[in-house]
Backbone as CSV, one residue per row, in Angstrom:
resi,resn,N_x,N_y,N_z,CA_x,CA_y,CA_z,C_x,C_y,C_z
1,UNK,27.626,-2.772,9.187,26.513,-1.837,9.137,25.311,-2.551,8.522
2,UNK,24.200,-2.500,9.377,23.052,-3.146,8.741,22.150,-2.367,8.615
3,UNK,21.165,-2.012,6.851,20.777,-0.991,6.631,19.539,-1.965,6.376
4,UNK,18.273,-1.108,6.236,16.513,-1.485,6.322,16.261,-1.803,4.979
5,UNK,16.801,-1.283,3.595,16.400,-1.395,2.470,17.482,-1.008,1.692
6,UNK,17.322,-1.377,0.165,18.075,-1.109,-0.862,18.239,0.018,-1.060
7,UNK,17.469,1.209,-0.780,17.060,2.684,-0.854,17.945,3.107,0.023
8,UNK,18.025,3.060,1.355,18.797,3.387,2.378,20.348,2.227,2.000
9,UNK,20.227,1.756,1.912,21.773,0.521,1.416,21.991,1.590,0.220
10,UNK,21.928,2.150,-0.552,21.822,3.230,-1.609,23.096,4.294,-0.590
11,UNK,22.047,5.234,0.210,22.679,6.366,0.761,23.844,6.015,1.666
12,UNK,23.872,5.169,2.719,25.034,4.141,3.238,25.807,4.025,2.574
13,UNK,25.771,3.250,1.927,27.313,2.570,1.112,27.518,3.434,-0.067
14,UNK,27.062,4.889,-0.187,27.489,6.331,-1.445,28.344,7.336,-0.212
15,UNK,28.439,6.993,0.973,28.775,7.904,2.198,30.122,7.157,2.851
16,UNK,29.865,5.923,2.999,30.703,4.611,3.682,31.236,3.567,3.187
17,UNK,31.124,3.383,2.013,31.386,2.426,1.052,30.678,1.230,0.936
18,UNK,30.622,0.254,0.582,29.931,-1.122,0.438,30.477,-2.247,1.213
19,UNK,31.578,-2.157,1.487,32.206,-3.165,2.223,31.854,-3.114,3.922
20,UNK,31.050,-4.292,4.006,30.812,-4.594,5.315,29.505,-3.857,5.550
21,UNK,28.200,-3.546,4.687,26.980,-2.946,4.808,26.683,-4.024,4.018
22,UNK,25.273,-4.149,4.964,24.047,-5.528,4.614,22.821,-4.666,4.671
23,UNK,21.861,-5.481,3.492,20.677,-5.255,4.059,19.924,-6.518,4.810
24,UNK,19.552,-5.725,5.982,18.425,-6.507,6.793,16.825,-6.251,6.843
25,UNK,15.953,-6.643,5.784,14.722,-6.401,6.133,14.190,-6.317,7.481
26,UNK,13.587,-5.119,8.225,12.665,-5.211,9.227,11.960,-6.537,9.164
27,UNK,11.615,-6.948,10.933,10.583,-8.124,10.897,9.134,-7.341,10.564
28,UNK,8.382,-8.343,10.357,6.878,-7.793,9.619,5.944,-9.289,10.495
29,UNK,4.676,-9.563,10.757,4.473,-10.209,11.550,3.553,-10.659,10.212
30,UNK,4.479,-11.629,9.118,3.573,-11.801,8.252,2.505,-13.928,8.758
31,UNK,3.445,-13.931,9.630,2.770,-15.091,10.092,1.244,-14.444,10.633
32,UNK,1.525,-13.970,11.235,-0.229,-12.828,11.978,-1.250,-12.856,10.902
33,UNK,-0.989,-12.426,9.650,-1.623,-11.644,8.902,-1.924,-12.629,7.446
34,UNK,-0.983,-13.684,7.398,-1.503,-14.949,6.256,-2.264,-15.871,6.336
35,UNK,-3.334,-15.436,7.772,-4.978,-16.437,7.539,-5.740,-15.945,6.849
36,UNK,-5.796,-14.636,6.743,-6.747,-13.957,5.743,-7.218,-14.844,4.678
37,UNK,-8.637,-14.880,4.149,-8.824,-15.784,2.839,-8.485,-15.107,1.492
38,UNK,-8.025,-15.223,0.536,-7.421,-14.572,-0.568,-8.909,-14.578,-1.290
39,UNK,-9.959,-14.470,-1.168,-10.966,-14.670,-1.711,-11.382,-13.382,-2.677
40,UNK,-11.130,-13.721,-4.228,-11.071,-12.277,-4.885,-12.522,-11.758,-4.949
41,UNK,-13.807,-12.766,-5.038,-14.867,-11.741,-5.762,-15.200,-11.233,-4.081
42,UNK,-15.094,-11.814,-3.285,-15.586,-11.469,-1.779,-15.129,-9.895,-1.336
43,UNK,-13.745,-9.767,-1.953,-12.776,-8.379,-1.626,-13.396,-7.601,-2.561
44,UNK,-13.342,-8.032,-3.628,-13.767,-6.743,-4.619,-15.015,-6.513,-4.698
45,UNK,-16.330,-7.164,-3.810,-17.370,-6.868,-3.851,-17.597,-6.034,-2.346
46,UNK,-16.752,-5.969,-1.418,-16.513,-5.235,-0.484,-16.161,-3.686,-0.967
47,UNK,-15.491,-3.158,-1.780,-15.381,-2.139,-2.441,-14.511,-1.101,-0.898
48,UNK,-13.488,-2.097,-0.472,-12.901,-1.315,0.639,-11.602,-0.709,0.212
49,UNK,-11.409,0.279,0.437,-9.727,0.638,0.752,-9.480,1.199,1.654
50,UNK,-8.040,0.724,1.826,-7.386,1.227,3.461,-6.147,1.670,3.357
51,UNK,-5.446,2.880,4.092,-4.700,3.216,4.474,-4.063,3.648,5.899
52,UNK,-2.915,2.868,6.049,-2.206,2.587,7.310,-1.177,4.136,7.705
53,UNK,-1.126,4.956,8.687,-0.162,5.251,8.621,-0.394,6.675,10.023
54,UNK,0.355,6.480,10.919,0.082,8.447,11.480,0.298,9.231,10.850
55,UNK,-1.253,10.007,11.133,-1.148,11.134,10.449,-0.218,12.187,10.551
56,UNK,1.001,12.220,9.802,2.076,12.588,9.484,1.806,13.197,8.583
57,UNK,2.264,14.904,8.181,2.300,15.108,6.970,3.199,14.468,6.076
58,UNK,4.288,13.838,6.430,5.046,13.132,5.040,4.036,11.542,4.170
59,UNK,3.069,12.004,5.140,2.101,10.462,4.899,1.114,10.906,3.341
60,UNK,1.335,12.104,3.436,0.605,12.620,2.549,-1.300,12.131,2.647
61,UNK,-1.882,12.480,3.333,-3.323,11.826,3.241,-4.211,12.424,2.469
62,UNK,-3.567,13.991,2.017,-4.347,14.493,1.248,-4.418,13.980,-0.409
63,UNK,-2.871,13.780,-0.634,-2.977,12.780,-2.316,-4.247,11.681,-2.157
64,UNK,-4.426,10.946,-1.145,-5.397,10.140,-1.398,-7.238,10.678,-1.597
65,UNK,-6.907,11.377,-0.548,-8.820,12.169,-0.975,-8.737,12.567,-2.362
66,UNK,-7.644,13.089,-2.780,-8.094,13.719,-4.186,-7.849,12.111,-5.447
67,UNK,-7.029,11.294,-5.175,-7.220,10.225,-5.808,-8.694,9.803,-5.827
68,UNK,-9.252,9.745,-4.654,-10.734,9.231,-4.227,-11.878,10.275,-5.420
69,UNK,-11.326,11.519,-5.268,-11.949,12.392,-6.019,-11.900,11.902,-7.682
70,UNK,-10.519,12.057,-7.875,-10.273,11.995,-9.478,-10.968,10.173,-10.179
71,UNK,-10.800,9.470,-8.971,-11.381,8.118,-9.003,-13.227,8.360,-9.635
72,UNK,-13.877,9.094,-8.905,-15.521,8.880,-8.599,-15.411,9.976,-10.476
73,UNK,-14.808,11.340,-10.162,-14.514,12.163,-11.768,-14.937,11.628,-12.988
74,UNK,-13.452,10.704,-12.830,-13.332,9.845,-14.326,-14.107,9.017,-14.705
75,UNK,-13.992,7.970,-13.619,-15.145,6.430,-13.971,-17.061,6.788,-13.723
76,UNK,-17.100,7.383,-13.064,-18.518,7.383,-12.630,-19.371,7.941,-13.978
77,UNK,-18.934,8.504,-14.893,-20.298,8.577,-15.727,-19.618,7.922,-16.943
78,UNK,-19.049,6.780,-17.151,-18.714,5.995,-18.198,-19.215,4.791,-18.159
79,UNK,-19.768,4.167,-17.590,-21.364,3.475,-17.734,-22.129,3.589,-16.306
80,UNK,-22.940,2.170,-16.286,-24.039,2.347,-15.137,-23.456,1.440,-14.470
81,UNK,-22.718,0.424,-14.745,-22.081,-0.315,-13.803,-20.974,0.125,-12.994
82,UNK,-20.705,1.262,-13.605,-19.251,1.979,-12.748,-20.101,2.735,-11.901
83,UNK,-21.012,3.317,-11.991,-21.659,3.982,-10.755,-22.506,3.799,-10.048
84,UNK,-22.903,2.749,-10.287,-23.314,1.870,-9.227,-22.329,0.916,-8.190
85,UNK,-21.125,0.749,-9.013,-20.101,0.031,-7.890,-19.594,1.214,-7.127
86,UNK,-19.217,2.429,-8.339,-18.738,3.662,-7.485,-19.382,4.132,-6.401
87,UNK,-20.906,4.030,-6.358,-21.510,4.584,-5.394,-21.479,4.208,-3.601
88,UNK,-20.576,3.032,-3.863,-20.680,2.458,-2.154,-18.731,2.212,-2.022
89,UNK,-18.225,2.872,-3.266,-16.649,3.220,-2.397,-16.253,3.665,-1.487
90,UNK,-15.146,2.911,-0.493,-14.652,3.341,0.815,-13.517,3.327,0.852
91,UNK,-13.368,4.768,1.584,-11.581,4.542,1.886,-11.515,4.709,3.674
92,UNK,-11.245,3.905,4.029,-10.706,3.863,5.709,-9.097,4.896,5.590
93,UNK,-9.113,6.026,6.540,-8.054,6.383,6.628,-7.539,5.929,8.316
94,UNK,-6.646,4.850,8.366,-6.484,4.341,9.252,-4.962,5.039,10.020
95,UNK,-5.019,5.562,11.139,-4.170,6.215,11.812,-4.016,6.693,13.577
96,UNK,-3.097,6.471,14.135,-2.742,7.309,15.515,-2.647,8.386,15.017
97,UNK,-3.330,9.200,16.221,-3.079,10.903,16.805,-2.345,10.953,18.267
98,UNK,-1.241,11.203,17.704,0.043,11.375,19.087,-0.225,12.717,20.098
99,UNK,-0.659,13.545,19.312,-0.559,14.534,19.943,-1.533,16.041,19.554
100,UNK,-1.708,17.057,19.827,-2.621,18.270,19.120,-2.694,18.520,17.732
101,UNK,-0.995,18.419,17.281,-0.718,18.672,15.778,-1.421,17.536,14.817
102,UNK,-1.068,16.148,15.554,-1.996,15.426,14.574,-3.015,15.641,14.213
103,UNK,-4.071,16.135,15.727,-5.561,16.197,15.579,-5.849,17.090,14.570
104,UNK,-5.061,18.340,14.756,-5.236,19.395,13.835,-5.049,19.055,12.394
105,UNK,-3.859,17.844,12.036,-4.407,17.555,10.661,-5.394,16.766,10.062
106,UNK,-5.803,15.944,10.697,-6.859,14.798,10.636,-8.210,16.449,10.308
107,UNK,-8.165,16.888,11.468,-9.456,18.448,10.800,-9.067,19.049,9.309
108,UNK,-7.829,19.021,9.236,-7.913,19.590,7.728,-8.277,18.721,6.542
109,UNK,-7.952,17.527,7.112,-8.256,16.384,5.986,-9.365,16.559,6.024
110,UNK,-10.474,16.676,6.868,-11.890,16.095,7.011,-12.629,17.176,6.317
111,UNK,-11.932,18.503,6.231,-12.278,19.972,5.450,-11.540,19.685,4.202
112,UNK,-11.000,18.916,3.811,-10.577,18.740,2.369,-11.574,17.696,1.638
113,UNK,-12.117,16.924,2.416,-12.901,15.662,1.941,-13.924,16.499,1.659
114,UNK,-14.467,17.241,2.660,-15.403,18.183,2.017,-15.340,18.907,0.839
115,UNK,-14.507,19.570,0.959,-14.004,20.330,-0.227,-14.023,19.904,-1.350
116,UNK,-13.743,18.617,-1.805,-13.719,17.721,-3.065,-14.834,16.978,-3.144
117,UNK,-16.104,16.772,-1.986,-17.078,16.446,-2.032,-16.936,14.965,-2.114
118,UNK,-16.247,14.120,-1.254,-15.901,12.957,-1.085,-16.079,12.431,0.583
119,UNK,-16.763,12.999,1.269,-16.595,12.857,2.289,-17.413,11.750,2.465
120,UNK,-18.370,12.048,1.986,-19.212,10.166,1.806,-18.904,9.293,2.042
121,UNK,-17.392,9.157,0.794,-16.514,7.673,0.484,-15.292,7.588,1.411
122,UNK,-15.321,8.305,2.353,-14.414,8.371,3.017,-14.542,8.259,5.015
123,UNK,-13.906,7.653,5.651,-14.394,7.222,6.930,-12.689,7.478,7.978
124,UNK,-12.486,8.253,8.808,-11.219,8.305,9.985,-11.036,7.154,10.304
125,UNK,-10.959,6.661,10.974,-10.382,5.510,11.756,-9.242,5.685,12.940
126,UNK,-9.383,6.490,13.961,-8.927,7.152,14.824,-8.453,6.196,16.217
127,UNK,-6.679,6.113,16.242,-6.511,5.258,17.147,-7.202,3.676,17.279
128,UNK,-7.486,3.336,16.276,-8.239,1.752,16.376,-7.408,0.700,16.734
129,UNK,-7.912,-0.394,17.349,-7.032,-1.401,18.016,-6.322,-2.498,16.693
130,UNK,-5.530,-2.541,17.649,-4.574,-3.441,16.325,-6.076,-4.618,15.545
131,UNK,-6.662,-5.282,16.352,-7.734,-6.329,15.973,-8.009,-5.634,14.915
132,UNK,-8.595,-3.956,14.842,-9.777,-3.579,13.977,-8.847,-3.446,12.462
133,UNK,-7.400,-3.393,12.918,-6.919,-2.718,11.849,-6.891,-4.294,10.876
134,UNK,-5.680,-5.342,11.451,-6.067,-6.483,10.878,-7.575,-7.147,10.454
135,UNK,-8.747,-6.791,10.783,-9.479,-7.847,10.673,-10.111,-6.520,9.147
136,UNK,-10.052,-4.908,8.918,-9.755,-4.575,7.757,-8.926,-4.608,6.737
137,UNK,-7.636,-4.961,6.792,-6.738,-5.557,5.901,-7.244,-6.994,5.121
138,UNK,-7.910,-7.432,6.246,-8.513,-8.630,5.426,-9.744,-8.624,4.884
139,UNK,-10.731,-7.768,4.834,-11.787,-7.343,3.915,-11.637,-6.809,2.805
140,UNK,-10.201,-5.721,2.788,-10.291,-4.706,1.878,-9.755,-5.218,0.352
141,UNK,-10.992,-4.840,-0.512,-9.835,-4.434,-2.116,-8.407,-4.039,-1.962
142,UNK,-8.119,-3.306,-1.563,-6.611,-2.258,-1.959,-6.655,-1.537,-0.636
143,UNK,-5.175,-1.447,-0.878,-4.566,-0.558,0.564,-3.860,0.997,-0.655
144,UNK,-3.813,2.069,0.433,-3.108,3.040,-0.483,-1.891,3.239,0.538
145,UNK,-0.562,3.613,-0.398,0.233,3.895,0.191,0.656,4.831,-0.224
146,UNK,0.795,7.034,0.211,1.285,7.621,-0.771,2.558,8.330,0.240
147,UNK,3.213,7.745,0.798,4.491,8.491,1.492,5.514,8.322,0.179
148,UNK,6.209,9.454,-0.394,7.495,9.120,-1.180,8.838,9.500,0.034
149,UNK,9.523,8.260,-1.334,10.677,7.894,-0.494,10.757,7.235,1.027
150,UNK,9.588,6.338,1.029,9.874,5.742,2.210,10.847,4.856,2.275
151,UNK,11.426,4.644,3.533,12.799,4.127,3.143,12.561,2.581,2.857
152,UNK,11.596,1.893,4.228,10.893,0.554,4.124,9.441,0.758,3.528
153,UNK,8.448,0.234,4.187,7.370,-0.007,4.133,6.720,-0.513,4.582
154,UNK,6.598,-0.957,6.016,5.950,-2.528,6.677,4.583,-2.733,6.547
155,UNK,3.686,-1.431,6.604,2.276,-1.037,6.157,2.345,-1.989,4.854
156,UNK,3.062,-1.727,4.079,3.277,-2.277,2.554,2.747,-3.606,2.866
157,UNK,3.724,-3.819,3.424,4.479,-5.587,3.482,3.213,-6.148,4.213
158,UNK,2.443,-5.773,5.151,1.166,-6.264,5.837,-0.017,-6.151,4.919
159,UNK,-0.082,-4.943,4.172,-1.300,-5.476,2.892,-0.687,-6.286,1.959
160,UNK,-0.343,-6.463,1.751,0.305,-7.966,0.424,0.090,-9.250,1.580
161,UNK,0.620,-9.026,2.523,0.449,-10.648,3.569,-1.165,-10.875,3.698
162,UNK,-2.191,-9.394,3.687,-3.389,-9.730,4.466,-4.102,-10.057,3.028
163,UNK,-3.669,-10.276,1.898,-4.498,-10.397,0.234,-5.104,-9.151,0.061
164,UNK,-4.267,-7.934,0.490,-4.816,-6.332,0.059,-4.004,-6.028,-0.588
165,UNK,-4.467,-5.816,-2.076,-3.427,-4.921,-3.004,-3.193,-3.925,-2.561
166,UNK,-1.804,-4.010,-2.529,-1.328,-2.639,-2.189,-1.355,-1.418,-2.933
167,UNK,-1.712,-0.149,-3.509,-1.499,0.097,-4.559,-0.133,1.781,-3.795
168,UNK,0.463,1.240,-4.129,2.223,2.101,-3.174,2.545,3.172,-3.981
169,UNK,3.541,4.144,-3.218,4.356,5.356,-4.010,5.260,4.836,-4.664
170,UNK,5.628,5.224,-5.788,6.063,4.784,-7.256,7.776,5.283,-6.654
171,UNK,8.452,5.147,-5.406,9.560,5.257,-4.992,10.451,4.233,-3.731
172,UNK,11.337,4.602,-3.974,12.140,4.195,-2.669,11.857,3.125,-2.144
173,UNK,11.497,2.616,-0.805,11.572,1.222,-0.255,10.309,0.350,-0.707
174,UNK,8.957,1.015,-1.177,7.801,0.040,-1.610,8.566,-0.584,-3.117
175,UNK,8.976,0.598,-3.876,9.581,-0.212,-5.242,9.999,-0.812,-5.668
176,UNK,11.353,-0.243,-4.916,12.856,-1.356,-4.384,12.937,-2.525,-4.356
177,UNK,11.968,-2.975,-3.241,11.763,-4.358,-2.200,10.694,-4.701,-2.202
178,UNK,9.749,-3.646,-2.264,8.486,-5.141,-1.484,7.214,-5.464,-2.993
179,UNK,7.059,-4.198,-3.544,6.004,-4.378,-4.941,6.686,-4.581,-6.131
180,UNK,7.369,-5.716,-5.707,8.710,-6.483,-7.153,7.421,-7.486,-7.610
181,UNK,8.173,-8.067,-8.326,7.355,-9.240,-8.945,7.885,-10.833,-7.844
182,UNK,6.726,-11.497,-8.200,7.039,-12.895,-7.548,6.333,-14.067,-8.454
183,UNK,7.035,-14.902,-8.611,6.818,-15.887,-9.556,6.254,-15.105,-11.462
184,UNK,6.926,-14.288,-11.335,6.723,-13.191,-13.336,5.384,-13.068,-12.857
185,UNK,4.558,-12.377,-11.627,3.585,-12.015,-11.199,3.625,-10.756,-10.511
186,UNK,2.828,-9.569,-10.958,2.762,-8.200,-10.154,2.190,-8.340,-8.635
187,UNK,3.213,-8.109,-7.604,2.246,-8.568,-6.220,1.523,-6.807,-5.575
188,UNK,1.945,-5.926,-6.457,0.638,-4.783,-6.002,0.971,-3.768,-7.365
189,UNK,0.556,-2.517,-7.038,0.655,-1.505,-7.999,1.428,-0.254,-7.721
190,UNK,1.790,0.825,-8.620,2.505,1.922,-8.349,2.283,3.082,-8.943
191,UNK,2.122,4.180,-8.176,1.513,5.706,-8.789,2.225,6.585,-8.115
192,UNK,2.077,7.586,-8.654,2.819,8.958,-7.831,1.418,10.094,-7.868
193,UNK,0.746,10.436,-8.862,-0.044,11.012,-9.071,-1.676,10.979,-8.687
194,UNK,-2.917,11.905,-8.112,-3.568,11.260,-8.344,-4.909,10.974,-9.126
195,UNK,-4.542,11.024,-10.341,-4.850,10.237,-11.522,-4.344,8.646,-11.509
196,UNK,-3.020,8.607,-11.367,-2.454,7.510,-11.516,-3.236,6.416,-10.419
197,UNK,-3.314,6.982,-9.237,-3.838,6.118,-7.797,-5.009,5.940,-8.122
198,UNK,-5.922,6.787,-9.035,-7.620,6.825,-8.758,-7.191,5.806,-10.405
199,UNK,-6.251,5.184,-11.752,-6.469,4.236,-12.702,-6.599,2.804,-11.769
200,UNK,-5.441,3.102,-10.468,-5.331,1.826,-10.108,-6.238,1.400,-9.356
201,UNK,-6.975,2.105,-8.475,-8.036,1.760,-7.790,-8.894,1.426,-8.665
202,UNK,-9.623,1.899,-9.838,-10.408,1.501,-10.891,-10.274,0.024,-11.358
203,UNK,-8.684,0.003,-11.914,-8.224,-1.656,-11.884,-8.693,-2.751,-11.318
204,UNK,-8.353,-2.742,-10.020,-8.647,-3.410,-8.964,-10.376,-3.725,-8.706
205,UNK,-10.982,-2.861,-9.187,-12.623,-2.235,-8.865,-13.300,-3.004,-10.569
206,UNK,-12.565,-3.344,-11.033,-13.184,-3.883,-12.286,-14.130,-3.384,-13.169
207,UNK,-13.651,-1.839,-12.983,-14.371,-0.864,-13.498,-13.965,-1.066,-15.117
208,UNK,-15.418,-0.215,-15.957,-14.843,-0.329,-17.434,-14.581,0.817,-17.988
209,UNK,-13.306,0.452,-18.776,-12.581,1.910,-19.131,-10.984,2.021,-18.836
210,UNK,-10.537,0.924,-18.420,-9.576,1.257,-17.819,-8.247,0.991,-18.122
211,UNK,-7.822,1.849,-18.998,-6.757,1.758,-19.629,-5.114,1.243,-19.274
212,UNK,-4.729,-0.135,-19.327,-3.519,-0.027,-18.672,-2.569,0.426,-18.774
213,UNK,-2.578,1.195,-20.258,-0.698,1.909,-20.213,-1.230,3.137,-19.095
214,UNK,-2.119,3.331,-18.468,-2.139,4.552,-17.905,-1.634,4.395,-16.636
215,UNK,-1.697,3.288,-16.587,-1.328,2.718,-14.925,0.104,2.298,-14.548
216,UNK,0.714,2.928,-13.682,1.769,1.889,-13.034,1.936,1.331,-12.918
217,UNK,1.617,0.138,-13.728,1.572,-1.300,-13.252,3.212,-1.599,-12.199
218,UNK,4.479,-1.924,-13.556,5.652,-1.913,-12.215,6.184,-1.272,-13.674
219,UNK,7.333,-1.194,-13.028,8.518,-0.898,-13.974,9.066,-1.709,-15.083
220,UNK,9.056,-3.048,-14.601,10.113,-3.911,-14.980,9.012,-4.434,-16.318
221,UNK,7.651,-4.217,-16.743,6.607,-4.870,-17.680,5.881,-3.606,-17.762
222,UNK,6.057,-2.545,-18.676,4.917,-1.536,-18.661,3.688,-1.940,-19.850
223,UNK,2.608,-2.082,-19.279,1.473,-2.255,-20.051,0.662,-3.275,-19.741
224,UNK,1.846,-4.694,-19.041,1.188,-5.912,-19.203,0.132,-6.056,-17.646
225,UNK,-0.751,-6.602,-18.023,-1.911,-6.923,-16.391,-1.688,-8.344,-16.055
226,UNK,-2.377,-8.031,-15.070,-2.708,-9.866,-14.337,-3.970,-9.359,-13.843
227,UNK,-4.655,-10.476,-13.627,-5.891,-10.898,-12.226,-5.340,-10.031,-10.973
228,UNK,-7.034,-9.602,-10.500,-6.576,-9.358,-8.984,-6.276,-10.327,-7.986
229,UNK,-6.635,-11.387,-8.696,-6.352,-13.520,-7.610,-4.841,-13.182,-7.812
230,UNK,-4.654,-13.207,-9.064,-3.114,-13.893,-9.304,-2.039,-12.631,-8.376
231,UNK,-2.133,-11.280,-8.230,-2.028,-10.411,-7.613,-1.921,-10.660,-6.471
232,UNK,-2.460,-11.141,-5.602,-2.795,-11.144,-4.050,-2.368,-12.619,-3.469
233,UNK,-2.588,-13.590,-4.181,-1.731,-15.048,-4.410,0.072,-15.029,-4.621
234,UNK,0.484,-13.886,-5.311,1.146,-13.558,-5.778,2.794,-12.508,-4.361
235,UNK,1.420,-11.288,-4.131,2.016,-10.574,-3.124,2.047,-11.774,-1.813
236,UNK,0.914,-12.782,-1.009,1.035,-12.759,0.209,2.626,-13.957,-0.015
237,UNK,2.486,-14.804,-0.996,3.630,-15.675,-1.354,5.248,-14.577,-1.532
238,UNK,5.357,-13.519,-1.513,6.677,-12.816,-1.578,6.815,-12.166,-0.222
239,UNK,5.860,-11.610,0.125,5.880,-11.351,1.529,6.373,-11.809,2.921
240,UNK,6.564,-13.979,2.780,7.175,-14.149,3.693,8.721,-13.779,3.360
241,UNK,9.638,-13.154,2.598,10.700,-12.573,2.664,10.949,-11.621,3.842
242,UNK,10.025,-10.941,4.647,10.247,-10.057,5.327,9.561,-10.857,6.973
243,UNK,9.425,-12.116,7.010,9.231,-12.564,8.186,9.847,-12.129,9.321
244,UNK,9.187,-12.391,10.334,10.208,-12.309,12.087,11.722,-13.706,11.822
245,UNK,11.357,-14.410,11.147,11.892,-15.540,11.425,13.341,-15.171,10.391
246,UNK,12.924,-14.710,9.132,13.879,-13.970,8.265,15.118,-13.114,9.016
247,UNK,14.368,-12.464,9.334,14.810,-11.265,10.149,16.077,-11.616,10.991
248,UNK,15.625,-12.818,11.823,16.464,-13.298,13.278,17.207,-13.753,12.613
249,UNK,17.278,-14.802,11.482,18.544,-16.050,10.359,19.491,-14.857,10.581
250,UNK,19.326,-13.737,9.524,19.822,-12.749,8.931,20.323,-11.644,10.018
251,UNK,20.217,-11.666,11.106,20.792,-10.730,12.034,21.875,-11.243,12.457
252,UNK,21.452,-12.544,12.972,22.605,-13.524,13.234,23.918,-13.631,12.017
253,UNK,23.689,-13.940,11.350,24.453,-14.016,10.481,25.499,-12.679,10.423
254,UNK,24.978,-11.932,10.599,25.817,-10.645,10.402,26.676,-10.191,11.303
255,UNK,25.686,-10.415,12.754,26.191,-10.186,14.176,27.494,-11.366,14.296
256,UNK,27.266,-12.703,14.125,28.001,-12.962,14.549,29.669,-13.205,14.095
257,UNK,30.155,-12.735,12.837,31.160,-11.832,12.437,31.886,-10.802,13.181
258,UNK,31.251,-10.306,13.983,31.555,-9.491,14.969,31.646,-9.739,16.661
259,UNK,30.727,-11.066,16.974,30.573,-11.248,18.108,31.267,-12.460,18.602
């Protein structure tokens, strides 16, 4: 039995036992996505964030507008340099619409952005071609990720390859596996809340004020920081773990026990 993550290798082998269940990371096309330049003041003077995902309600898109909200809240009148960087924040909500139901939520989001008065900092991104999505992964500050309990993450695994902090749901397959540490280095961040999402975006944004016990940093070091360089140097170097090339060693290996 070959399971996607430690999370799912979790529910598997508590049902089936452990014997003879592997995990096999999904391929991730991190060869595609590691020309990007890791260039930190270039990203963080871009003031981009992006999120990957169909609009799914388990995608949760609304935690992020209100992160965006509680983000502009907190930092914006705690000096003049925070609101002046605050003032040209972006979040790309990057996504397919499969069908009516999607469209219909993408309208409620766009009446919630309103609602919180963020609609400014905020931009759809509707069906865009794979090019547009990669060639934003590689501009952006930070990617948001707020699905809990995802089982993988490949969205994940493609902002850490493209030098986009990821900043992920504080569960399941982003935790697990992909926003571990690499070389005693944090390769993204983790929140559930959004307070927690709008400290880490601040982080990243080199805003002042910004308290790190408040932040998720990871689990395994609560309190301690790094650089957003050492961060993104950090994630695209752990990331080839989840290669195409990974993938094929490791299938083989398993398959052929059986074949």
């Amino acid at each position: 039995v070959l399971v996607n993550s430690t999370w799912t290798y979790g529910h598997i082998s508590g049902l089936w036992g452990k014997r003879n269940t592997f995990i096999v990371y999904p391929p991730c096309d991190v060869e595609g996505l590691a020309g990007y330049p890791l260039d930190d003041s270039g990203r963080v003077a871009r003031r981009l964030f992006v999120s990957i995902g169909q609009f799914r309600p388990e995608k949760d898109h609304a935690l992020q507008l209100r992160a965006v909200q509680h983000l502009l809240t907190k930092y914006q009148s705690l000096s003049k340099k925070n609101k002046k960087i605050l003032s040209d924040v972006k979040l790309y909500l990057i996504g397919s619409c499969r069908d009516e139901g999607d469209q219909s939520r993408v309208k409620i989001l766009q009446e919630l952005a309103k609602e919180l008065d963020v609609e400014n900092h905020v931009e759809f991104k509707l069906n865009a071609p794979f090019s547009d999505l990669c060639r934003w992964l590689g501009e952006a500050t930070a990617g948001l990720h707020t699905m809990w309990n995802e089982h993988f993450g490949i969205g994940v695994v493609e902002m850490q390859t493209a030098g986009c902090i990821p900043i992920a749901h504080d569960s399941a397959g982003p935790r697990m596996d992909i926003v571990v540490p690499s070389g005693g280095v944090a390769t993204g961040l983790l929140a559930e809340t959004p307070e927690e999402y709008a400290d880490a975006m601040a982080y990243v944004l080199g805003l002042d004020d910004v308290g790190a016990k408040s932040i998720h940093w990871c689990k395994w070091k609560e309190g301690e920081t790094w650089t957003t360089e050492e961060m993104r140097v950090a994630g695209r170097a752990s990331s080839q773990r989840f290669s195409e090339e990974c993938f094929k060693n490791q299938f083989k290996v398993h398959v052929r026990k059986v074949v």
